[in-house]
C-alpha positions as CSV (number, residue, x, y, z in Angstrom):
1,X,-18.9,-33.7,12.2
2,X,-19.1,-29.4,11.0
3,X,-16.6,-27.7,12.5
4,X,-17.7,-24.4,13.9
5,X,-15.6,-21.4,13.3
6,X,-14.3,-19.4,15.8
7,X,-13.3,-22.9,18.2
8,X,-9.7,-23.1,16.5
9,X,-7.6,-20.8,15.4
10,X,-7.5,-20.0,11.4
11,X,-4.6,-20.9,8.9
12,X,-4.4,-17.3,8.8
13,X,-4.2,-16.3,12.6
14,X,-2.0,-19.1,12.8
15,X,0.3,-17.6,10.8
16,X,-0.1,-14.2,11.6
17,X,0.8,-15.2,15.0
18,X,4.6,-16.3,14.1
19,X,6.4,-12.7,14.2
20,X,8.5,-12.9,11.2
21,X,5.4,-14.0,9.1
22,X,3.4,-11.1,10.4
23,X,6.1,-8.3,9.8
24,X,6.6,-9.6,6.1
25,X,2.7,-10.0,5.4
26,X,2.3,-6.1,7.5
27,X,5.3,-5.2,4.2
28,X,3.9,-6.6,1.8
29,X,0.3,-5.6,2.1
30,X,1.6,-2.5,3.2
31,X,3.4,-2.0,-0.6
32,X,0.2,-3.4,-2.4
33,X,-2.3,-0.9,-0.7
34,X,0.1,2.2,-1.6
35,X,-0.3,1.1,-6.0
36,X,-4.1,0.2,-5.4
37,X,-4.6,3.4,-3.4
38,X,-2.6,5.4,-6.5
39,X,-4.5,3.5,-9.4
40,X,-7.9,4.1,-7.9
41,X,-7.2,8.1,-7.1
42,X,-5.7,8.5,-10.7
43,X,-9.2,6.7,-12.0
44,X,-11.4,8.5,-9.6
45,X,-10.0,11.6,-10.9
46,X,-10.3,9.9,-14.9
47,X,-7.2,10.5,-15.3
48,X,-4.8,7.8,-17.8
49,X,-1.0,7.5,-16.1
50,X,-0.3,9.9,-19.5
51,X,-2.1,12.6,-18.4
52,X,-0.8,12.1,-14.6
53,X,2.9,11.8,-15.4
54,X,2.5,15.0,-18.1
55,X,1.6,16.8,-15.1
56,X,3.7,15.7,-12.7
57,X,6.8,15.6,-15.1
58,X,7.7,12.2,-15.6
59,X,7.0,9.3,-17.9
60,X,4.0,7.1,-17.8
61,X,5.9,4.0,-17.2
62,X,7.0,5.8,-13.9
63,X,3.2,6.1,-12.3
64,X,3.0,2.7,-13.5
65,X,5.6,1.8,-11.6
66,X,4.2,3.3,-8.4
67,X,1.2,1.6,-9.0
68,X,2.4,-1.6,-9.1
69,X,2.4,-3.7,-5.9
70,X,5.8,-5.2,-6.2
71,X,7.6,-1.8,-6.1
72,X,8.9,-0.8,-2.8
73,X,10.7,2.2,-4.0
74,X,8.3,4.4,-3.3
75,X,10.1,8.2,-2.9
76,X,8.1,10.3,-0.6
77,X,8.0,13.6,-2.7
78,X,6.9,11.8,-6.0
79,X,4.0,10.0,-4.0
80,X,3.0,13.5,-3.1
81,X,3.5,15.2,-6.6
82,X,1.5,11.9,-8.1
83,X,-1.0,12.1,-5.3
84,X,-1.7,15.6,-5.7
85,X,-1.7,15.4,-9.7
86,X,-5.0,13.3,-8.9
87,X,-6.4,16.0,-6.5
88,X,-5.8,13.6,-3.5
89,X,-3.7,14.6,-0.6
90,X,-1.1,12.1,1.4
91,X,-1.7,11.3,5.1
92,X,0.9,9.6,6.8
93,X,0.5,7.9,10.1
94,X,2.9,6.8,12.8
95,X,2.0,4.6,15.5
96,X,3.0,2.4,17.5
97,X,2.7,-1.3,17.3
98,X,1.4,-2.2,20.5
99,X,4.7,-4.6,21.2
100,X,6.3,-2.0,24.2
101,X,9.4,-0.7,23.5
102,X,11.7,-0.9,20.2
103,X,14.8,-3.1,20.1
């Protein structure tokens, strides 16, 4: 018999149910969308991570870095002076997380 999606609950909602699962995945993702966001302004802008640490004043291997998704270092004024190196601009937003009041 097909199953029909949308009766049960995915692997993924599952998961994404358990708290600690959810924070980690929320950190993770979180981490890999900041180095996609900075590799596709620097190449939206044609720039190479040469030209963009030359302007900021670092080294190439440092914009590499921040590009990558397993850094979690990220410092908020070199975001900006990267960020801003590629014409973008940096929009932060706080929220809350729906979950009341913090601990």
């Amino acid at each position: 018999m097909k199953k029909t999606l949308g009766k049960e609950k995915s692997w993924v909602a599952k998961k994404l149910s358990d708290a600690k699962f959810s924070k980690g995945f929320e950190d993770e993702y979180a981490k890999l969308s900041i180095g996609e966001q900075l590799a596709a302004l620097r190449l939206h802008a044609n720039l190479t991570q040469a030209q963009v640490a030359k302007k900021v004043g670092t080294t190439a291997s440092a914009v590499s870095r921040y590009e990558n998704a397993d850094y979690d270092r990220y410092e908020l004024q070199t975001l900006r002076k990267i960020v801003e190196a590629c014409g973008g601009k940096i929009k932060i937003v706080v929220a809350p997380t729906g979950k009341g009041k913090a601990a």
